[in-house]
MARTIDREN-652608 format. One record per atom (N, C-alpha, C, O): residue number from 1; chain; x, y, z; residue in three letters. Coordinates in steps of 0.001 Angstrom, whole numbers, plus 524288, in hexadecimal, padded with zeros to 5 digits. Layout:
N
(node NUM; 'A'; (X; Y; Z); 'ALA'),
...
# end
This chain:
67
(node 1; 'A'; (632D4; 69F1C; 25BCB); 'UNK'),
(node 1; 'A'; (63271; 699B1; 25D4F); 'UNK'),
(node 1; 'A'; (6372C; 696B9; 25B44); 'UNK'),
(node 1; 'A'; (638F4; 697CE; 256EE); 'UNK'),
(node 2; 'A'; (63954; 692E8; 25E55); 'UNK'),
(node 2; 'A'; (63EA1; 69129; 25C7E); 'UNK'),
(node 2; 'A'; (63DBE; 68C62; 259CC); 'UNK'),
(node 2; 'A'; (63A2E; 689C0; 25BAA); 'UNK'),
(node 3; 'A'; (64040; 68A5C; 25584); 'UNK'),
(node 3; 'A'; (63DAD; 685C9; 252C6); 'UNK'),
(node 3; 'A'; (63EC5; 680CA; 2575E); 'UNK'),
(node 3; 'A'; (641DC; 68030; 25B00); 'UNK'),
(node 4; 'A'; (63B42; 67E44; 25575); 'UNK'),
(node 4; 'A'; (63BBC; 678FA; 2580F); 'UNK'),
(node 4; 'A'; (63FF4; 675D6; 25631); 'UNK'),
(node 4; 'A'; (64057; 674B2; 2518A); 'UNK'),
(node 5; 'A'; (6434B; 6744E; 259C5); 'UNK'),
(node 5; 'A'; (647F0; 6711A; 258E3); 'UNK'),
(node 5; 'A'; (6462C; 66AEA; 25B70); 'UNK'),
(node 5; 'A'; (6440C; 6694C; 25F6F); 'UNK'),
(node 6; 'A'; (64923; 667F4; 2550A); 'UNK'),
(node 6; 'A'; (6478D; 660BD; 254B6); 'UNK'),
(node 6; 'A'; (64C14; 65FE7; 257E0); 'UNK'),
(node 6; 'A'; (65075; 661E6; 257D4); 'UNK'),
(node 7; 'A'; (6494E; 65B63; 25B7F); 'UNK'),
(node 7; 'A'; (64E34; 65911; 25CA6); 'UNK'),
(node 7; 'A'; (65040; 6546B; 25AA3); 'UNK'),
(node 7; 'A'; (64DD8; 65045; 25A4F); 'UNK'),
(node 8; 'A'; (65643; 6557E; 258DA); 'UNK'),
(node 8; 'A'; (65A92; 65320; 25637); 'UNK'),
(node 8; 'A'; (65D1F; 64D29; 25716); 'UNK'),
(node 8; 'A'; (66023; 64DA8; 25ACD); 'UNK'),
(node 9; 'A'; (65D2F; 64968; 255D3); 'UNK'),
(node 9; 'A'; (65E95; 64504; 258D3); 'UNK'),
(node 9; 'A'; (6626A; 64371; 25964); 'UNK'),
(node 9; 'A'; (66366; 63FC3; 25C54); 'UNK'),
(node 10; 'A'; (6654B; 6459D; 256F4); 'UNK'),
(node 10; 'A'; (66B19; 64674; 255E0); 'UNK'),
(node 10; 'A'; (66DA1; 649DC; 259A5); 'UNK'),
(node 10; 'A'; (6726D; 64A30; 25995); 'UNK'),
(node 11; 'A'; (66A3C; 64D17; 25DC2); 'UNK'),
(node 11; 'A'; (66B09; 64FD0; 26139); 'UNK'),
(node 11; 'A'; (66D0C; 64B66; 267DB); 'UNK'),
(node 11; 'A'; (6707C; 64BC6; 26B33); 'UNK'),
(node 12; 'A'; (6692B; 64824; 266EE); 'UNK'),
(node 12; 'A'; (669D4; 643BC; 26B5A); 'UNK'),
(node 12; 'A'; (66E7A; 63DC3; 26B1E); 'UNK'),
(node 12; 'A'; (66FBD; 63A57; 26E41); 'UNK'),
(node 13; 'A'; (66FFD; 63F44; 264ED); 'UNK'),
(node 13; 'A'; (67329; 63A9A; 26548); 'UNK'),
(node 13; 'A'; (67A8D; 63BEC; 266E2); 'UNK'),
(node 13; 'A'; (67CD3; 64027; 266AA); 'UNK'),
(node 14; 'A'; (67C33; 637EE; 26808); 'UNK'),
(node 14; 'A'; (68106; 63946; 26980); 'UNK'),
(node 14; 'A'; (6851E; 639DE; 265A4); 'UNK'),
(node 14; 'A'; (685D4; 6362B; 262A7); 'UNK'),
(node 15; 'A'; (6880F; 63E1B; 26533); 'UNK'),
(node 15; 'A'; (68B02; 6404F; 26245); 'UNK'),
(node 15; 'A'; (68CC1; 63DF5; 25DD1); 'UNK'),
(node 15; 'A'; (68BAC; 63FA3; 25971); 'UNK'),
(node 16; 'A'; (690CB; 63827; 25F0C); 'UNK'),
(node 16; 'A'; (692CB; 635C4; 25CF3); 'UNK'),
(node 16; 'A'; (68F91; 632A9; 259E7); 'UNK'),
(node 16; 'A'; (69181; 62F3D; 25724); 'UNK'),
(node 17; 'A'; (68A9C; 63374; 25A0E); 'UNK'),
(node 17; 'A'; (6878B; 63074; 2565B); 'UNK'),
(node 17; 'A'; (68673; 63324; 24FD7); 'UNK'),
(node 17; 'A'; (684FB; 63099; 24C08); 'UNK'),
(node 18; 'A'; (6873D; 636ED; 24FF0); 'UNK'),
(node 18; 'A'; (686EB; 63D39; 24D04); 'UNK'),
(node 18; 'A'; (688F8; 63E37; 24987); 'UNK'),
(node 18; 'A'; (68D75; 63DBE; 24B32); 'UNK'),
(node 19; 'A'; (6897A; 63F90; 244CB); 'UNK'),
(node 19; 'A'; (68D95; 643BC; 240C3); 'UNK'),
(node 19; 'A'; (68F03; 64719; 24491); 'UNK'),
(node 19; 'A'; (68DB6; 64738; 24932); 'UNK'),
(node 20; 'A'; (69354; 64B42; 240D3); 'UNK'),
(node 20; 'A'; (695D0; 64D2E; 2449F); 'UNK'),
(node 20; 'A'; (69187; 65389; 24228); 'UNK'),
(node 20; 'A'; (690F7; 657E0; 24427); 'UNK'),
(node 21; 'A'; (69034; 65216; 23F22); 'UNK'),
(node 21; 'A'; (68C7A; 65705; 23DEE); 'UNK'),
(node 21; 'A'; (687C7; 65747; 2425A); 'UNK'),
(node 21; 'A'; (6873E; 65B07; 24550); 'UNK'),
(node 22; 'A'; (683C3; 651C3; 24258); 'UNK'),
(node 22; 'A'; (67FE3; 65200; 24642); 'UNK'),
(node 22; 'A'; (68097; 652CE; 249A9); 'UNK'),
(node 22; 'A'; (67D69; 65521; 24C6B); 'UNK'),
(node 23; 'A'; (6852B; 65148; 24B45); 'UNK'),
(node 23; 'A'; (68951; 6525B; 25051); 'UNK'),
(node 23; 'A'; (6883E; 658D2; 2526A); 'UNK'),
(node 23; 'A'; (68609; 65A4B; 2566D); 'UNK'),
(node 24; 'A'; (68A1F; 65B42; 24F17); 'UNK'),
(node 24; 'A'; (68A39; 65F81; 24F95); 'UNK'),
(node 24; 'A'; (68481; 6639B; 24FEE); 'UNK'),
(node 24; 'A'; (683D9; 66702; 25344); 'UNK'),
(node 25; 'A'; (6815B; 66276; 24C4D); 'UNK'),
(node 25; 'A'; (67D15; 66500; 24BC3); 'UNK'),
(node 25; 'A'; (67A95; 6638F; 2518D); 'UNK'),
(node 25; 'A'; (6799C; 66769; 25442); 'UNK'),
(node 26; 'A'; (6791B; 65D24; 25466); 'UNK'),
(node 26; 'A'; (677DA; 65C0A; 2591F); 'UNK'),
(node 26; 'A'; (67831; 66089; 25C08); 'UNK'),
(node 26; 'A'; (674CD; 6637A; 25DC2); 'UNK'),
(node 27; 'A'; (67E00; 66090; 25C54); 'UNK'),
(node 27; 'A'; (68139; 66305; 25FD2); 'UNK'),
(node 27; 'A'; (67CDD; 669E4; 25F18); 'UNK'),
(node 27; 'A'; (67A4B; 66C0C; 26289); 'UNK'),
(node 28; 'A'; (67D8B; 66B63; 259F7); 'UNK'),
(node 28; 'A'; (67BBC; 670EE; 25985); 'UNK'),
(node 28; 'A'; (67590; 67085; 25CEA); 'UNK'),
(node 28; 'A'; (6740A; 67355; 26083); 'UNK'),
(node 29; 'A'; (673D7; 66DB3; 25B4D); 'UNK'),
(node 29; 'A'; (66E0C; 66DEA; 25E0B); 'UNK'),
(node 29; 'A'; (66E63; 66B06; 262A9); 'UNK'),
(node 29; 'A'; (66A6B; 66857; 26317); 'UNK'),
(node 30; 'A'; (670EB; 66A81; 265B5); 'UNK'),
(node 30; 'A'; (670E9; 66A76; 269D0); 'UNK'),
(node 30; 'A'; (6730A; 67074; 26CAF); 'UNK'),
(node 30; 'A'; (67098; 67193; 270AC); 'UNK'),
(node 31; 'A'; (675DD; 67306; 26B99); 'UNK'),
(node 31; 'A'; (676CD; 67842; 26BF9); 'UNK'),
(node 31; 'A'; (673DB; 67A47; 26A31); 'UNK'),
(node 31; 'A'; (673D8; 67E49; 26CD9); 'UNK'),
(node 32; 'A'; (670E3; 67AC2; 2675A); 'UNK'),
(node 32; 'A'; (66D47; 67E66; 26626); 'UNK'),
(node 32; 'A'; (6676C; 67D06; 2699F); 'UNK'),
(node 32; 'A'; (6639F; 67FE2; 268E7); 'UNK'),
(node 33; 'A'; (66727; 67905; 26CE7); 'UNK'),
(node 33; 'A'; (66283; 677B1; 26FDA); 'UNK'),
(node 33; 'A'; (664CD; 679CC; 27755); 'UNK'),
(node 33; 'A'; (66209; 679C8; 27B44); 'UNK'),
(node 34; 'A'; (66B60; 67B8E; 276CD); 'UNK'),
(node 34; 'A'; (66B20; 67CBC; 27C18); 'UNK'),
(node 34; 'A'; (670E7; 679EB; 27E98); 'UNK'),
(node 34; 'A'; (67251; 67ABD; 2831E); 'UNK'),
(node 35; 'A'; (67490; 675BE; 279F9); 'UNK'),
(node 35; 'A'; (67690; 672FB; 27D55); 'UNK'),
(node 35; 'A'; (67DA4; 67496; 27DC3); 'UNK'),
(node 35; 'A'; (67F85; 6770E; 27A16); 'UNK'),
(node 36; 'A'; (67FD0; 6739E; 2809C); 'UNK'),
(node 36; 'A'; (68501; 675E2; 2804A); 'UNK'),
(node 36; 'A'; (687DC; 6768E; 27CD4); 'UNK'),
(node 36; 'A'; (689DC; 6724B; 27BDA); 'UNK'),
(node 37; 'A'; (689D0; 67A7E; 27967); 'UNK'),
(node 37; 'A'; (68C66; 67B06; 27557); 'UNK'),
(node 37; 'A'; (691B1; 6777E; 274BE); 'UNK'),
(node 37; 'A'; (69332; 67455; 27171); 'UNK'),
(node 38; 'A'; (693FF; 679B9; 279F4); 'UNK'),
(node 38; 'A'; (69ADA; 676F0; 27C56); 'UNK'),
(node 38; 'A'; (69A35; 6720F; 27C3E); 'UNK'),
(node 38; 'A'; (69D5E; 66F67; 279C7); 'UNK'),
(node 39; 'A'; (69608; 66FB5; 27EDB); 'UNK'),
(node 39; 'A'; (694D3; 66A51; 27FDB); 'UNK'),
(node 39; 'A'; (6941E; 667FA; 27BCB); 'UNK'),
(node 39; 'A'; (6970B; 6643E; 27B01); 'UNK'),
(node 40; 'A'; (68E78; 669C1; 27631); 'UNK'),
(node 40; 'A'; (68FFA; 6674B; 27096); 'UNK'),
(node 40; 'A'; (6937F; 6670D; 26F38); 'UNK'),
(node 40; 'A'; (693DE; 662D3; 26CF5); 'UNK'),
(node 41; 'A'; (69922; 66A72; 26EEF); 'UNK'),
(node 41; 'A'; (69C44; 66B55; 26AC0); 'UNK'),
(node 41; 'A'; (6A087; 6677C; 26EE7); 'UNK'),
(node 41; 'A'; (6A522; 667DE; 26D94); 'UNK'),
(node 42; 'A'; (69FE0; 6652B; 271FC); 'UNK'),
(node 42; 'A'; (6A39B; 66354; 27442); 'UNK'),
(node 42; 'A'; (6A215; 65E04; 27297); 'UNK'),
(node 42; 'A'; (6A571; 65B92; 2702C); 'UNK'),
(node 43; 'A'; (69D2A; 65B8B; 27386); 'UNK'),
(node 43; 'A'; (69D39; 6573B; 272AF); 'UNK'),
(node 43; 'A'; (69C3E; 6549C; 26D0A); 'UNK'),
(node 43; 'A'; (69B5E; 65032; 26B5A); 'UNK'),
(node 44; 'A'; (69CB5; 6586A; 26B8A); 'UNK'),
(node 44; 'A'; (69AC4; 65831; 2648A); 'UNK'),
(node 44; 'A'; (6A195; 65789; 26395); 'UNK'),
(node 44; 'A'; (6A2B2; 65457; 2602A); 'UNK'),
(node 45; 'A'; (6A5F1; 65A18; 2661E); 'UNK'),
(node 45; 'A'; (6AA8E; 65B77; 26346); 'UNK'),
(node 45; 'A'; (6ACEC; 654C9; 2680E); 'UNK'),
(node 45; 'A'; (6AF92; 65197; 2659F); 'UNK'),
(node 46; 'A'; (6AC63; 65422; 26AEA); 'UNK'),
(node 46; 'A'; (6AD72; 64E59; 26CD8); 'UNK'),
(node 46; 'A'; (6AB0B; 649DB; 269CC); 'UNK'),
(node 46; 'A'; (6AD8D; 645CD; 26929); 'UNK'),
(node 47; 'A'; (6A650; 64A75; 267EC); 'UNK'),
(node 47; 'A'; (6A596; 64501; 26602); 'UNK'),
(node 47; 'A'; (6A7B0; 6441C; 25F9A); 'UNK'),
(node 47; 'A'; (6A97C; 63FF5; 25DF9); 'UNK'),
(node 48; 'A'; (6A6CA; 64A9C; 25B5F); 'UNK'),
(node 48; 'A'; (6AC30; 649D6; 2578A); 'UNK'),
(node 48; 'A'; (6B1E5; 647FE; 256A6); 'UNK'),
(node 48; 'A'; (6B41C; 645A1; 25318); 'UNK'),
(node 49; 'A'; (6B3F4; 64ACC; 25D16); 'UNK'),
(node 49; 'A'; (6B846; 648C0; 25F90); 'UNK'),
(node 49; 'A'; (6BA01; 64396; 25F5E); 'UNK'),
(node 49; 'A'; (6BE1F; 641D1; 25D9E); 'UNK'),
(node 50; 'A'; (6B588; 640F9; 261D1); 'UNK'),
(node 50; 'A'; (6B5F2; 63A32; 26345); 'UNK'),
(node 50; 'A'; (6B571; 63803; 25EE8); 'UNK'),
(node 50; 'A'; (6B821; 63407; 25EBB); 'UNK'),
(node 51; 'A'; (6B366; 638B9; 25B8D); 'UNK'),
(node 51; 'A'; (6B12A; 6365A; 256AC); 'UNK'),
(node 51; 'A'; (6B643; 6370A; 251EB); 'UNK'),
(node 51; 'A'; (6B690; 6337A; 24EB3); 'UNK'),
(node 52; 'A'; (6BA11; 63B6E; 25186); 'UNK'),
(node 52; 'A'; (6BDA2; 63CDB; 24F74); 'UNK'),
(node 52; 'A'; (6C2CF; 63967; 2508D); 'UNK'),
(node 52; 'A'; (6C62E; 63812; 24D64); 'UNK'),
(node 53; 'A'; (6C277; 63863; 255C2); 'UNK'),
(node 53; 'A'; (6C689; 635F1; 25796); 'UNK'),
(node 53; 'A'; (6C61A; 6300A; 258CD); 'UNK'),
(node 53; 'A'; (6C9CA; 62D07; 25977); 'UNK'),
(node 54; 'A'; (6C0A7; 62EDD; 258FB); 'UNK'),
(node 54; 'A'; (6C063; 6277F; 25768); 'UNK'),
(node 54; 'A'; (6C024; 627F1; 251F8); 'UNK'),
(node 54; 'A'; (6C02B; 623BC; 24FA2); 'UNK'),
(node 55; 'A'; (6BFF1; 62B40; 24FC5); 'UNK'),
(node 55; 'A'; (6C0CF; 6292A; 2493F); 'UNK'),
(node 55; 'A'; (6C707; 628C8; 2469E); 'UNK'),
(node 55; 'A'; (6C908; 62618; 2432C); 'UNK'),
(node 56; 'A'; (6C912; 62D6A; 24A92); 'UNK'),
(node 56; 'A'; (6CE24; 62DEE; 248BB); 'UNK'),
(node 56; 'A'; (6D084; 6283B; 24AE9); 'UNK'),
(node 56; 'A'; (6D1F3; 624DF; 247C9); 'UNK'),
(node 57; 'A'; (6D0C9; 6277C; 25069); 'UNK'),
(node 57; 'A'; (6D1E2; 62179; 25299); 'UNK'),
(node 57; 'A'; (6D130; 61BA3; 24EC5); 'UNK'),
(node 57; 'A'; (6D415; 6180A; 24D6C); 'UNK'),
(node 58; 'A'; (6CB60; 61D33; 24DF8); 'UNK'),
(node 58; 'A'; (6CA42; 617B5; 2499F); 'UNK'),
(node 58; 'A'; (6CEAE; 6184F; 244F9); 'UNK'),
(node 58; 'A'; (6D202; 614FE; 243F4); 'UNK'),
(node 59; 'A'; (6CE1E; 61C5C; 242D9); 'UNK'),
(node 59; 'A'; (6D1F7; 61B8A; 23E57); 'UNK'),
(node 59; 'A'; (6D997; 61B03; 24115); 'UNK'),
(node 59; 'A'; (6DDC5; 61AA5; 23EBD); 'UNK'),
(node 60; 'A'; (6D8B0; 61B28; 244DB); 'UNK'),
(node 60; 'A'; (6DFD4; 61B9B; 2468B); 'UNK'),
(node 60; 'A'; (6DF21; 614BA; 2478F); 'UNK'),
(node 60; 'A'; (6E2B8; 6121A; 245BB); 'UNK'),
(node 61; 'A'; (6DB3F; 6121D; 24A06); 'UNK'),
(node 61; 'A'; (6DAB1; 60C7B; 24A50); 'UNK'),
(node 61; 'A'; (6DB73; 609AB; 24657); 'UNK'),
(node 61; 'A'; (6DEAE; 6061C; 2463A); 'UNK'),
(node 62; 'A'; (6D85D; 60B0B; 24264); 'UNK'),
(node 62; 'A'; (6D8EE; 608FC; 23CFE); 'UNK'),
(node 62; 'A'; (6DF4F; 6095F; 238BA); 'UNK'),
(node 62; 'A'; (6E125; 6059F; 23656); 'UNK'),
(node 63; 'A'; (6E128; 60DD9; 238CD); 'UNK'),
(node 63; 'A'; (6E526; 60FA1; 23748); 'UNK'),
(node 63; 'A'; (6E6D7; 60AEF; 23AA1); 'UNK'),
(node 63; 'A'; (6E60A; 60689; 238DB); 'UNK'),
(node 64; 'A'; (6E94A; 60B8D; 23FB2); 'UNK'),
(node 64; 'A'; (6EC27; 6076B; 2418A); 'UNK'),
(node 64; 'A'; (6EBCF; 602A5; 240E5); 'UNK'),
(node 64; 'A'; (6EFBC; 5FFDF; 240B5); 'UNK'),
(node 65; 'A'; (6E7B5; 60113; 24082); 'UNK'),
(node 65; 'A'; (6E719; 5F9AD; 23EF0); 'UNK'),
(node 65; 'A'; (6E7CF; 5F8DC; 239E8); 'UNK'),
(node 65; 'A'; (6E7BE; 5F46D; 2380C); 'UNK'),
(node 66; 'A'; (6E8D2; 5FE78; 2363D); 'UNK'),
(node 66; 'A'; (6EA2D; 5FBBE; 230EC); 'UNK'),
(node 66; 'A'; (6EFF9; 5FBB9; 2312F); 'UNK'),
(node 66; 'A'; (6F26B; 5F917; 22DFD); 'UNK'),
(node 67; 'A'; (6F298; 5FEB6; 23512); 'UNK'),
(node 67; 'A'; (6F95C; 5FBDB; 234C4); 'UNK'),
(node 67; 'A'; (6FBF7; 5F951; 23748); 'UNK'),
(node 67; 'A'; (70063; 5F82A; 235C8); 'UNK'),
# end
C-alpha cells in the first residue's frame, strides 16, 4: 500500500512567492506526483534567473544615484 501523500500548499503558490529551497522541494513533489521533470527545472531555473537579475539591476540603480 503506498503511503498517503498531504497535499502541500506551497505546491499551488507561484514560484516567486517561495525560498529558493521551497522552491525546489515544490518542484520535487510535483515530479514525484507525475509532472514534467524538463518543465520543473525550467521554470524553477527562470524564475531564480529573474530574481538574480532584478536584484543585480536594483543594486546597479542604486550604485548609480550615489554618483
Amino acid at each position: 500500500m503506498e503511503p498517503r501523500r498531504t497535499h502541500d500548499p506551497e505546491d499551488d503558490m507561484p514560484l516567486a512567492e517561495l525560498d529558493a529551497r521551497a522552491r525546489a522541494e515544490a518542484a520535487l513533489r510535483r515530479i514525484e506526483r507525475g509532472a514534467d521533470p524538463t518543465r520543473e527545472a525550467f521554470d524553477l531555473a527562470n524564475t531564480m534567473n529573474d530574481e538574480a537579475v532584478g536584484r543585480l539591476a536594483k543594486r546597479l540603480r542604486e550604485l548609480f544615484r550615489r554618483s
